[in-house]
N, C-alpha and C positions, 0 to 999 in steps of 0.2 A: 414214276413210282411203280410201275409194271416190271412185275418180275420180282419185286423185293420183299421180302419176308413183312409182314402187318407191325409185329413188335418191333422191327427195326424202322421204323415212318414214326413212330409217337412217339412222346416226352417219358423220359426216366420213370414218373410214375405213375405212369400207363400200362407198364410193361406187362404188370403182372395179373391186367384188368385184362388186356385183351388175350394174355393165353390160359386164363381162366375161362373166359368167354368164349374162344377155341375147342376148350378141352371139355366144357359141361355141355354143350349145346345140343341133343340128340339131334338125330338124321335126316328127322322131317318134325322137328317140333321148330319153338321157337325157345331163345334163352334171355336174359332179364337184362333190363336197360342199365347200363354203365356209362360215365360220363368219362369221358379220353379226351387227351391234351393231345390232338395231332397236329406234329410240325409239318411246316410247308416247307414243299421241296424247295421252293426260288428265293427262300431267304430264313431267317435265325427265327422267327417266331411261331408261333403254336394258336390254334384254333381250337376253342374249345366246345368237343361236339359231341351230341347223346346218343351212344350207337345201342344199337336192339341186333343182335344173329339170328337170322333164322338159317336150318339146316335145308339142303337143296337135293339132298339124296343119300344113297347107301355109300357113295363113293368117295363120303368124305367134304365136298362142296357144301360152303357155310355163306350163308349172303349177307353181310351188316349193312345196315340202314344207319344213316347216322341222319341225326339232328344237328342245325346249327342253336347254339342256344346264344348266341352275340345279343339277338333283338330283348330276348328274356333277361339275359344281363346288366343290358343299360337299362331296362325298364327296374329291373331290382336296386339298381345303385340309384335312380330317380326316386324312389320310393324309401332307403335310406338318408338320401338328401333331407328328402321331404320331413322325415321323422327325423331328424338331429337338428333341422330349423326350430318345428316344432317343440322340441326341447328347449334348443335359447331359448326362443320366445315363454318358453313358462319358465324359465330362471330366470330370464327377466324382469315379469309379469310378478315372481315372489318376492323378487330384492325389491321392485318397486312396491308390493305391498308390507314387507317389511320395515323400509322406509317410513310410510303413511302411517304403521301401526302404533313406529315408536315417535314422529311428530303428535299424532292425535292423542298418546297416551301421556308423555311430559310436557303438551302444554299447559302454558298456565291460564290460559284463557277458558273459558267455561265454553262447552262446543258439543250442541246436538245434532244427532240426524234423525231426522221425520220423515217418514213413508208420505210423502205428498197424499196417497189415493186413500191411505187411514187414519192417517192424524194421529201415527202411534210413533213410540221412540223404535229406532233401528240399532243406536248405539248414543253411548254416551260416556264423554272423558271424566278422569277419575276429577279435572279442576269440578265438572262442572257437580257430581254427586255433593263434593264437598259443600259447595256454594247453597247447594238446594235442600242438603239436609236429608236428605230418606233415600236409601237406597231400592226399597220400593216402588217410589214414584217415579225412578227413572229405569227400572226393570226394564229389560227388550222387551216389545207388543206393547207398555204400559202408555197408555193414551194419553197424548201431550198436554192436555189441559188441565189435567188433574197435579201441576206441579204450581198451579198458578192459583192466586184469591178468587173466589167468585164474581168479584171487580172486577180482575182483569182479564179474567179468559177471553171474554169479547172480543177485546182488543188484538188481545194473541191469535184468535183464531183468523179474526178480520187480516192482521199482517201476515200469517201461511196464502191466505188467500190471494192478497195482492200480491209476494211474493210470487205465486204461481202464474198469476199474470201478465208478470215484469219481465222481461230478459236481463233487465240490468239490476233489480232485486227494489225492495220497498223500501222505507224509511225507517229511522227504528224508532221503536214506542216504548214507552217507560209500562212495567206492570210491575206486581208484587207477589212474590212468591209466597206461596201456602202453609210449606213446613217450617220457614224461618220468619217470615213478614218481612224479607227484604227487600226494597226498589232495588230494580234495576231496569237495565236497556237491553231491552231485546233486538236483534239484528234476526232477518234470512236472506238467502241466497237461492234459486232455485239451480238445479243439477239434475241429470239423465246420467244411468249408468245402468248397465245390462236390460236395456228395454223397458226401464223403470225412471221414475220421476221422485226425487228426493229430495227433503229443504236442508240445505245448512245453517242451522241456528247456534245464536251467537248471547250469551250474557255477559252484562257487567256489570259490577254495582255501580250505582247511583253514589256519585262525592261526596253528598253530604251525607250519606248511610255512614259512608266510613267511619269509623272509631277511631279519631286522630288523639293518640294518647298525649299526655301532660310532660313535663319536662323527667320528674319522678320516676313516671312508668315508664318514659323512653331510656331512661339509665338502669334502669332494673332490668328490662329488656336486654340492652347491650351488656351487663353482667353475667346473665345468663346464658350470654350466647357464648361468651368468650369464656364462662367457666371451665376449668380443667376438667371436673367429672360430668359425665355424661348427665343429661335432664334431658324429660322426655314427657309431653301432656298428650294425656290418652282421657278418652270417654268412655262411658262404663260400661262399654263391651271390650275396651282396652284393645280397640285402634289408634291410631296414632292421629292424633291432630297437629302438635307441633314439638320442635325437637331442636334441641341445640348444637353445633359443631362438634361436641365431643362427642355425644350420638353417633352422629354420622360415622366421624370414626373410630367406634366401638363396631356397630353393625356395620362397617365396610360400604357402605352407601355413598356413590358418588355424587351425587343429586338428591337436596331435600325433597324433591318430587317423588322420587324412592322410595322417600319411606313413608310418606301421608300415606296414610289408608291402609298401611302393616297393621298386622297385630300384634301385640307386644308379645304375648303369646308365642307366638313363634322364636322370641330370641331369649327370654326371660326366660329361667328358672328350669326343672327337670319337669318332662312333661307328667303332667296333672298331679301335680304335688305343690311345688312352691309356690305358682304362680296362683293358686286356688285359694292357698294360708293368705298369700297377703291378701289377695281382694276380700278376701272372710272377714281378717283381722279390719279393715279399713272400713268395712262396714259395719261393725261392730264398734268400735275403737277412734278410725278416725284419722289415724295415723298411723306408720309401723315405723321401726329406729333399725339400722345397722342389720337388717337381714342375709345372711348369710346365701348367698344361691351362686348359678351359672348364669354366664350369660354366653349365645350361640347367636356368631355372627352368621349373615346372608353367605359367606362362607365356608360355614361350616365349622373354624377354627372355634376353641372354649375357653372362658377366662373364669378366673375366679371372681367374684364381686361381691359387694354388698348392699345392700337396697334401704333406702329410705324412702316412703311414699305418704301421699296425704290424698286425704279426699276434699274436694272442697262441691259444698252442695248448692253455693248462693247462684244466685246471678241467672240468664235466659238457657245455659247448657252447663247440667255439672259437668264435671271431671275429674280427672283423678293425675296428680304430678309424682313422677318416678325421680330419684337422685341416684345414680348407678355409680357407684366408685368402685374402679379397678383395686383387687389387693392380692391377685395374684401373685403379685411380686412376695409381697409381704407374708403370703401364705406360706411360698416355700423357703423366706428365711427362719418362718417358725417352727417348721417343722422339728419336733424333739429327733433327737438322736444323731440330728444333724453337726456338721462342721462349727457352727457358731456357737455354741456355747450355751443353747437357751436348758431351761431347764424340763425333763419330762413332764408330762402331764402326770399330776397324783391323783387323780381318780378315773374312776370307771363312767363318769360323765365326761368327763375331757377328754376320755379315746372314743367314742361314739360319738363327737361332735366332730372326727376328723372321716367321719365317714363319708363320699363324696368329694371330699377335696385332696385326699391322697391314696393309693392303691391297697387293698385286702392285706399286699403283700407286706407293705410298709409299716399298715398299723400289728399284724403280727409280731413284725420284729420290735416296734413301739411298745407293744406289749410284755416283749420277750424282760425289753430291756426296765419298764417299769418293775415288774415281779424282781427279778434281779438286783432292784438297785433298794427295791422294802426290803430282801429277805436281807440284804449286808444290813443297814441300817438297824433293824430289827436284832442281828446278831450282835453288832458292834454296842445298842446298845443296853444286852441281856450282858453281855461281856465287860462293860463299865469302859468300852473302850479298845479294850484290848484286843487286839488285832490276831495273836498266836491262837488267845482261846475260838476267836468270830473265826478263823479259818478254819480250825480243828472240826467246830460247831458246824460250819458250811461244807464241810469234806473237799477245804480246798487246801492248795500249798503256800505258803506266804507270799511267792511270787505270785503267783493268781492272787490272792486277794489283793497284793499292790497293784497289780496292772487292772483290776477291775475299778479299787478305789479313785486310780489315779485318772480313769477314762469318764465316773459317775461324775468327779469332784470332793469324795466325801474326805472328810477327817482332815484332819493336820497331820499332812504325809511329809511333812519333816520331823515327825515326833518319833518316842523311840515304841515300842510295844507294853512297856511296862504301864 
C-alpha cells in the first residue's frame, strides 16, 4: 500500500470521509473520528476501522490512527442476539398467557386463585362469579372466606391449609356458599409462580342441589331453545343469565359462555332511551308487548326489532325474560313510498313513528309525498271528482295530475273527467 493515494486503499464509501478528513484537519490540530471501510490489499474484503487525523506539521503531513472496531462489532451483534431472543421469549410468554386467559375465562368449571400468604382472591372466572352470586365477594383482594356460610368457612380454610401442606393437594370438602346457600365441593391445588405461592380452587355443585327439571319443563326448555326469535333472561341489573340459540345468533356470539354476564344494555335499544322505557314500564306494569327498538350486535352491525319483556318476581332470584323478534325485514317492506304498493302513513303520528327506523332523508320525501297526495284528494273532492277543475285548482296540467293520481292510486283512472 506504500506509495498509493489513502482514497484509492478504502471502499466506495469511504472516499469521501477520508478526503474530508484530509482536507479539514489543521496542521498541528487533531480532526474528528470517522469510521472507513478499508480494503485489504491481499484479497476482495474490507475491514472496518475508526480513524482519528492528526496533523504533523506546516508541511502538509497528517497521521491517522485508526481503530479496529471487529471486537466492538461482534460484541454489538451478541447484544442484538441477546435482545431479539429476549423478544421471542416475551411473544411467547404472551401467546402462552393469552392462551391461559381465554381457557380460565370460557371455562365452565367454577375456578379460583388465592394468594396462599393472604387468604384473598387473585382472580376469579366469570363460571365461578355466576355459581356464587355476588360480584363483590369475589372482587380481586376480597378474602376468601367471606363467599362461604359461617358453617363452612372452617372447613374451607382447614382445606387451603392442608392444601399448602400437600405437594399432591387435599381432599375436597363439601361447604355452602353464603350469597346463594348452595352445597358444593370444594377442591385445591397448591402452585409457585413468580416467587409466590397460590391455591387453585375448584367448585362444584353438589347432585342433589341440582334442579333436575320435570318432563314439562324440560320440553318448554327445549322450545325455547329452538325458537326462531331470539329470548334472553337477564336480572334486574339486565345481565344476561341465560339465552337461547337465536340470541346467540342475533348478538353474533359463538359460545353461550359469551354472552353470560353481558349486559343487555349494550345490545338493546338506543343508548339511555329504550332500554330505560322498558325496564320503567316492567316495573310499573309488569310486562311490555311489541316494543319497537335496535338491536347492536357484539359486532357492531343494527337490526330492527321488537321487544316483548316480562318481569317475573316469584321464586329465590327475580328476573326479567326478553322476546327479540327480527322485523327488519318487514320494516323496509313497509316503508310508504316504496315499490310495494303499501299505503302512506295519514297522519303526523305515523311519520314520527318512523323516526329511527328510516333516514331524516326518507321521511322528508314521506312527507313530501303525504301533503301531496291530501292536497289531490282534498281537490278532487272540492271538485266532485272532477279532475280538469282539481288540476286547474292544483296549478297543474292533466297530464300531471294523471301521472300523480296514477303513482298515489287515487280515483277511477279509467273514468272520463266529467
Amino acid at each position: 500500500m506504500l506509495g498509493r493515494r489513502w482514497v484509492d486503499t478504502v471502499g466506495a464509501d469511504s472516499i469521501f470521509k477520508v478526503d474530508e478528513m484530509l482536507r479539514t484537519t489543521p496542521p498541528e490540530g487533531v480532526g474528528r473520528w470517522r469510521i472507513v471501510n478499508q480494503r485489504r490489499p491481499d484479497s476482495d474484503g474490507s475491514l472496518t476501522l475508526r480513524f482519528m487525523t492528526v496533523g504533523a506539521g506546516a508541511d502538509g503531513r497528517i497521521i491517522a490512527l485508526g481503530r479496529d472496531l471487529r471486537a466492538t462489532a461482534a460484541l454489538q451483534q451478541r447484544l442484538l442476539q441477546a435482545q431479539q431472543s429476549m423478544e421471542r421469549d416475551y411473544l411467547r410468554l404472551r401467546a402462552a398467557e393469552s392462551r391461559y386467559r381465554l381457557l380460565f375465562d370460557v371455562s365452565a368449571e367454577a375456578t379460583l386463585i388465592v394468594d396462599a400468604a393472604t387468604n384473598r382472591f387473585v382472580e376469579v372466572n366469570p363460571a365461578a362469579r355466576q355459581l356464587i352470586g355476588s360480584d363483590a365477594a369475589t372482587a380481586a383482594g376480597a378474602p376468601f372466606a367471606g363467599v362461604f356460610d359461617p358453617g363452612s368457612r372452617d372447613r374451607a380454610g382447614s382445606l387451603l391449609a392442608a392444601a399448602a401442606a400437600s405437594a399432591t393437594g387435599a381432599e375436597p370438602v363439601e361447604v355452602r356458599l353464603a350469597p346463594t346457600g348452595r352445597d358444593c365441593h370444594l377442591s385445591a391445588t397448591l402452585y409457585r409462580q413468580d416467587k409466590a405461592t397460590y391455591v387453585l380452587v375448584r367448585l362444584a355443585p353438589v347432585a342433589s342441589d341440582a334442579v333436575v327439571p320435570d318432563d314439562g319443563r324440560q320440553m318448554l326448555i327445549d322450545v325455547l331453545d329452538r325458537l326462531p326469535d331470539a329470548f334472553v333472561v337477564t336480572d334486574e341489573r339486565l345481565d344476561i343469565l341465560a339465552e337461547n340459540a337465536a340470541f346467540l345468533d342475533l348478538a353474533q356470539f359463538a359460545r353461550r359462555e359469551h354472552a353470560r354476564g353481558q349486559s343487555l344494555r349494550r345490545f338493546l335499544g338506543r343508548p339511555g332511551i329504550d332500554i330505560d322505557l322498558i325496564v320503567a314500564h316492567l316495573r310499573d306494569e309488569g310486562s311490555v308487548r311489541n316494543f319497537a327498538t335496535i338491536f347492536r350486535s357484539q359486532l357492531d352491525s343494527v337490526d330492527e326489532v321488537e321487544v316483548s319483556a316480562v318481569a317475573v318476581n316469584g321464586g329465590e332470584q327475580p328476573c326479567l325474560g326478553f322476546a327479540i323478534r327480527s322485523v327488519g325485514r318487514r320494516l323496509r317492506d313497509d316503508v310508504p313510498g316504496t315499490a310495494t304498493g303499501h299505503d302512506l302513513p295519514r297522519s303526523v303520528e305515523q311519520l314520527t313513528e318512523l323516526v329511527g327506523r328510516v333516514s331524516l332523508k326518507e321521511i322528508v320525501r314521506e312527507s313530501t309525498d303525504l301533503i301531496e297526495r291530501l292536497c289531490i284528494e282534498a281537490a278532487l273532492a272540492y271538485t266532485d271528482d272532477n279532475r280538469a277543475s282539481a288540476a286547474e285548482i292544483l296549478g297543474l296540467s292533466r297530464q300531471s295530475l294523471y301521472s300523480k293520481l296514477h303513482r298515489h292510486g287515487l280515483g277511477n283512472l279509467a273514468g272520463g273527467d266529467e
